[in-house]
C-alpha positions as CSV (number, residue, x, y, z in Angstrom):
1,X,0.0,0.0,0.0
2,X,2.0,3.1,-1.0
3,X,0.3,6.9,-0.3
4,X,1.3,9.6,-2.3
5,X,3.0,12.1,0.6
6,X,0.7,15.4,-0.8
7,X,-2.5,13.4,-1.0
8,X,-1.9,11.9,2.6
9,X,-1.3,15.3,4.0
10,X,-4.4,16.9,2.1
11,X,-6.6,14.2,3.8
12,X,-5.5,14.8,7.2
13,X,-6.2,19.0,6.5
14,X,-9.9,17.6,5.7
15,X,-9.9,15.7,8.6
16,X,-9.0,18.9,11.1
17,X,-11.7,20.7,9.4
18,X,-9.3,23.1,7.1
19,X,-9.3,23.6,3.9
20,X,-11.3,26.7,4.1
21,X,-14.8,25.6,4.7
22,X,-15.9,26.2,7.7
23,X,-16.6,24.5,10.9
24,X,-17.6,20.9,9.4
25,X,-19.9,19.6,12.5
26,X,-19.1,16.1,13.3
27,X,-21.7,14.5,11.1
28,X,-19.7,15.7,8.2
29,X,-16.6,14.5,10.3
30,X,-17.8,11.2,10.6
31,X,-18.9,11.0,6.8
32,X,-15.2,12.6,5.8
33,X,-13.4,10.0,8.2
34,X,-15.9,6.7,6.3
35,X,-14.7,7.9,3.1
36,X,-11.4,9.1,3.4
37,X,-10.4,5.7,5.3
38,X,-11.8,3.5,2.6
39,X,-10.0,5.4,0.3
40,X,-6.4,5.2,1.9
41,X,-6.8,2.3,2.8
42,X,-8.3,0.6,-0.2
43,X,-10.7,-2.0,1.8
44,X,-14.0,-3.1,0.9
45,X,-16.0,-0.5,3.0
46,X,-15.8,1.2,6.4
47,X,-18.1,2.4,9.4
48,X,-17.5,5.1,11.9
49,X,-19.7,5.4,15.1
50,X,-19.0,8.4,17.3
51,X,-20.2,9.4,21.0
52,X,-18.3,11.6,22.9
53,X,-20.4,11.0,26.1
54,X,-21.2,7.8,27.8
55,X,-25.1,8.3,27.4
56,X,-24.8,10.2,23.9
57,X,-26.4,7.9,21.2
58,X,-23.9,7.2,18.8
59,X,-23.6,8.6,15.1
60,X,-23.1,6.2,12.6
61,X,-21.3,7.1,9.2
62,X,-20.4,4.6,6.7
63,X,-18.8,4.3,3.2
64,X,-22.7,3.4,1.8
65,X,-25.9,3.4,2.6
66,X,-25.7,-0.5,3.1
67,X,-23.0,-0.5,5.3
68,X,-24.3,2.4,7.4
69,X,-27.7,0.8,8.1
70,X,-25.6,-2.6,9.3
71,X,-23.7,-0.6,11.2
72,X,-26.8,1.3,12.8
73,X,-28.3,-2.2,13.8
74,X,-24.8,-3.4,14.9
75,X,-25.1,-0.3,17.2
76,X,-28.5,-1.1,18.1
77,X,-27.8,-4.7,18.7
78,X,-24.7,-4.4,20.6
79,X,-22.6,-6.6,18.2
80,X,-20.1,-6.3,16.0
81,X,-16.6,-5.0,15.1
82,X,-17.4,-1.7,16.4
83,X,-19.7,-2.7,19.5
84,X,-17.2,-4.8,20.9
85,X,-14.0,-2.2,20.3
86,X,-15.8,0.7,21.3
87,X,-16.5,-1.6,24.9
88,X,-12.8,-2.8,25.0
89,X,-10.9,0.1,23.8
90,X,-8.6,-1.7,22.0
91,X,-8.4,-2.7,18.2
92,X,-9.6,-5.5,16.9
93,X,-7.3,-7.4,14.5
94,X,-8.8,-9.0,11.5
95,X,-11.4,-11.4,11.6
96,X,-12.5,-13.9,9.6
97,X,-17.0,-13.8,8.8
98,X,-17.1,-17.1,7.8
99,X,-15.0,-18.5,10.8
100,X,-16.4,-20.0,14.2
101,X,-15.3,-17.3,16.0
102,X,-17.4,-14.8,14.5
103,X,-20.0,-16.7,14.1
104,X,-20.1,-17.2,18.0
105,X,-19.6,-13.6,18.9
106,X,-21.7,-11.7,16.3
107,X,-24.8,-14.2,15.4
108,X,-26.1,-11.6,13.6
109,X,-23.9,-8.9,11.9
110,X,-21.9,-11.7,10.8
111,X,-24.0,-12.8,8.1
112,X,-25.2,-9.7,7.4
113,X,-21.4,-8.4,6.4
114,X,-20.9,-11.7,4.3
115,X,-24.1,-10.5,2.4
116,X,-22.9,-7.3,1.6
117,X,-19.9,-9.0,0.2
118,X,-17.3,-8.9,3.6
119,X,-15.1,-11.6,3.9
120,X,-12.9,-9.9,6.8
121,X,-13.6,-7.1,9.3
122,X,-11.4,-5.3,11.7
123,X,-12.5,-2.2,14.3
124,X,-9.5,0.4,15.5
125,X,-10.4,2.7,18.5
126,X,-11.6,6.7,18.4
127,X,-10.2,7.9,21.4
128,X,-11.0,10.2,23.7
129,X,-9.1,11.9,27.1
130,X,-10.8,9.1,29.2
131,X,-11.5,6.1,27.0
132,X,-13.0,4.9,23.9
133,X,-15.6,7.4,22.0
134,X,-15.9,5.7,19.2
135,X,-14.6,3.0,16.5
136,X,-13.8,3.2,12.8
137,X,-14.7,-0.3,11.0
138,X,-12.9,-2.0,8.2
139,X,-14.3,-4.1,6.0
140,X,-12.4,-6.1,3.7
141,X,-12.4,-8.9,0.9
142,X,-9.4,-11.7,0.6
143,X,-8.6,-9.5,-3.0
144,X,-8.2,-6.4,0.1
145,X,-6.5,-7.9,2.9
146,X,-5.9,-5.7,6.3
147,X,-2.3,-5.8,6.8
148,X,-0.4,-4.0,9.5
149,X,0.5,-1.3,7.8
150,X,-3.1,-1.0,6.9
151,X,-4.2,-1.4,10.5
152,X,-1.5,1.5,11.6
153,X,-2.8,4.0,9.0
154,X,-6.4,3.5,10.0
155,X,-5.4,4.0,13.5
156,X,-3.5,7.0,12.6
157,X,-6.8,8.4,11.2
158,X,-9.1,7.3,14.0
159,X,-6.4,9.0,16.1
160,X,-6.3,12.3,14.3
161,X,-9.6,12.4,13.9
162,X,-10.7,11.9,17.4
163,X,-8.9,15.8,18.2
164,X,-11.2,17.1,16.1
165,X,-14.5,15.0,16.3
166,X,-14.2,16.0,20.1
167,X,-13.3,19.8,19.4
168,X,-16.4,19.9,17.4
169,X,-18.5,18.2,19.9
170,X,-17.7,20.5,22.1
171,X,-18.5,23.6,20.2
172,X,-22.1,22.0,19.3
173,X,-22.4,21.5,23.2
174,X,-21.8,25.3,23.7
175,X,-24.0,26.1,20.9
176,X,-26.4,24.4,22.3
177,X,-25.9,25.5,25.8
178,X,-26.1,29.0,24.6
179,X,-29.0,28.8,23.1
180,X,-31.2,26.8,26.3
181,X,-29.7,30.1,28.2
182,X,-30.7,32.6,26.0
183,X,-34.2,31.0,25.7
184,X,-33.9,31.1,30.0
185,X,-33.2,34.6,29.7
186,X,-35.8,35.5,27.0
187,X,-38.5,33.8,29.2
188,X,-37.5,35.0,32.3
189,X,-37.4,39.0,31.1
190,X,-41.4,38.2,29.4
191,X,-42.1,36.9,32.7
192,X,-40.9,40.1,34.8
193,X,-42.7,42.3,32.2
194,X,-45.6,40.4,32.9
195,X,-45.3,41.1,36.6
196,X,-44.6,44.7,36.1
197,X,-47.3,45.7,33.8
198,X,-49.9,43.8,36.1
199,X,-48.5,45.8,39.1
200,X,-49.5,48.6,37.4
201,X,-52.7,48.0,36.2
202,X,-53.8,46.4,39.4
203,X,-51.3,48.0,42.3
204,X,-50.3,44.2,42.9
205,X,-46.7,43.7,44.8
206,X,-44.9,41.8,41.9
207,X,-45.0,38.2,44.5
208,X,-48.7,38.6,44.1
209,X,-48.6,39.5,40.6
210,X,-46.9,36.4,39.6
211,X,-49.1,34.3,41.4
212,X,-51.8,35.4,39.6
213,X,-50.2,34.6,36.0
214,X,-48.9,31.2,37.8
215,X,-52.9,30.9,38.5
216,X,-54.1,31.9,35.3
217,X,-51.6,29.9,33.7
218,X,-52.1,26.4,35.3
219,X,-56.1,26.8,35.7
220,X,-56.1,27.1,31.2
221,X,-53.5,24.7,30.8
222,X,-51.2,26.7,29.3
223,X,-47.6,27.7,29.0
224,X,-47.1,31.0,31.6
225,X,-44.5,32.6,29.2
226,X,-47.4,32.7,26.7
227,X,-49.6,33.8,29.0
228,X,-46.8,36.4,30.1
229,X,-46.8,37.4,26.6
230,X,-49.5,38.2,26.1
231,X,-50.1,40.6,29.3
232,X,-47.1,42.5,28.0
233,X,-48.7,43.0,24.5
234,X,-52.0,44.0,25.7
235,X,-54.2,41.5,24.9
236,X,-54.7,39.6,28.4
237,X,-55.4,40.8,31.5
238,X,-55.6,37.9,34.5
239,X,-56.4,40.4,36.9
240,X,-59.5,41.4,35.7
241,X,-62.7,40.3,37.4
242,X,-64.9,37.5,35.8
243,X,-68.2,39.4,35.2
């Protein structure tokens, strides 16, 4: 297996998200990393699953739309290449499908690879600060064997592409974070204007106020910060008498 040194380099600048595009979110990562491996590597197909936390559901990439939906149910199932390297953190080194020991340890996913036209299949870890996150598959035929030097470059991969699957991760989480907090804030500040128009209107101390768009709220089933809303634009008053 021989690399040209310029082509090697430019997939490892697509890996750390440069190349000028942007921010490439780690679906596109994980896509990138599938293709990119089977590439370099010249095997029969790959699979990536990625979860940076222990109770994240994984993402699943693969190198086509066959492989990625086994790989989805070897996630689902528990079984497989990536399953069991993901749990152990250490590669697994080429397996035979049609051999007794993968027929033992993946009932399922075995056969299912073999159909897809699989003869071999090998898992090398993602890694993370504190353990596994993930596990890039390799699926081979006997014309596509994985040698070492196969298995080291794939690692290499999954290594490098661990920084920056986890660097994006993390910005997603802040993004996300941000926005829950903003949201927090935007609710809260309806909610106070709420209180302050109806201490107004009905010389309420802003306590009582509240309790009475908490009242209002919960006795019409309905979300306060609408209700809040909708004080603040005029068009509800909760402290009006019933006639």
């Amino acid at each position: 297996m021989t690399t040209a040194p310029h082509h090697l380099a430019s997939v490892f600048v697509e890996l750390a998200g440069g190349g000028g595009q942007g921010p490439p979110g780690v679906p596109t990562l994980l896509t990138r990393l599938a293709g990119r491996s089977k590439e370099l590597l010249t095997v029969h197909a790959t699979a990536v699953a990625f979860a940076a936390g222990a109770r994240d559901a994984p993402q699943v990439a693969a190198s086509d739309a066959d492989v990625r939906r086994l790989e989805e149910e070897a996630v689902a199932w528990g079984e497989g290449p990536g399953p069991d390297c993901r749990r152990t953190g250490t590669a697994l080194g080429g397996t035979a499908l049609t051999g007794s020991v993968a027929r033992q340890r993946w009932p399922r996913y075995a056969p299912r690879a073999l159909a897809l036209g699989c003869t071999h299949a090998a898992a090398l870890p993602i890694r993370g600060h504190t353990g596994p996150v993930g596990a890039l598959v390799l699926l081979a035929t006997r014309r596509t064997p994985l040698t070492e030097d196969l298995m080291a470059l794939g690692q290499s991969l999954a290594d490098f592409a661990a920084v920056t699957l986890l660097r994006e991760h993390e910005v997603e989480a802040g993004r996300a974070l941000a926005a829950q907090l903003e949201h927090a804030l935007a609710t809260r500040v309806v909610i106070e204007q709420a209180k302050g128009a109806m201490t107004a209107r009905h010389s309420l101390s802003p306590d009582a106020a509240f309790t009475v768009l908490r009242g209002y709220a919960r006795s019409h089933q309905r979300l306060l910060t609408e209700v809040a809303r909708e004080v603040v634009e005029g068009r509800l008053d909760p402290g009006q008498p019933r006639p």
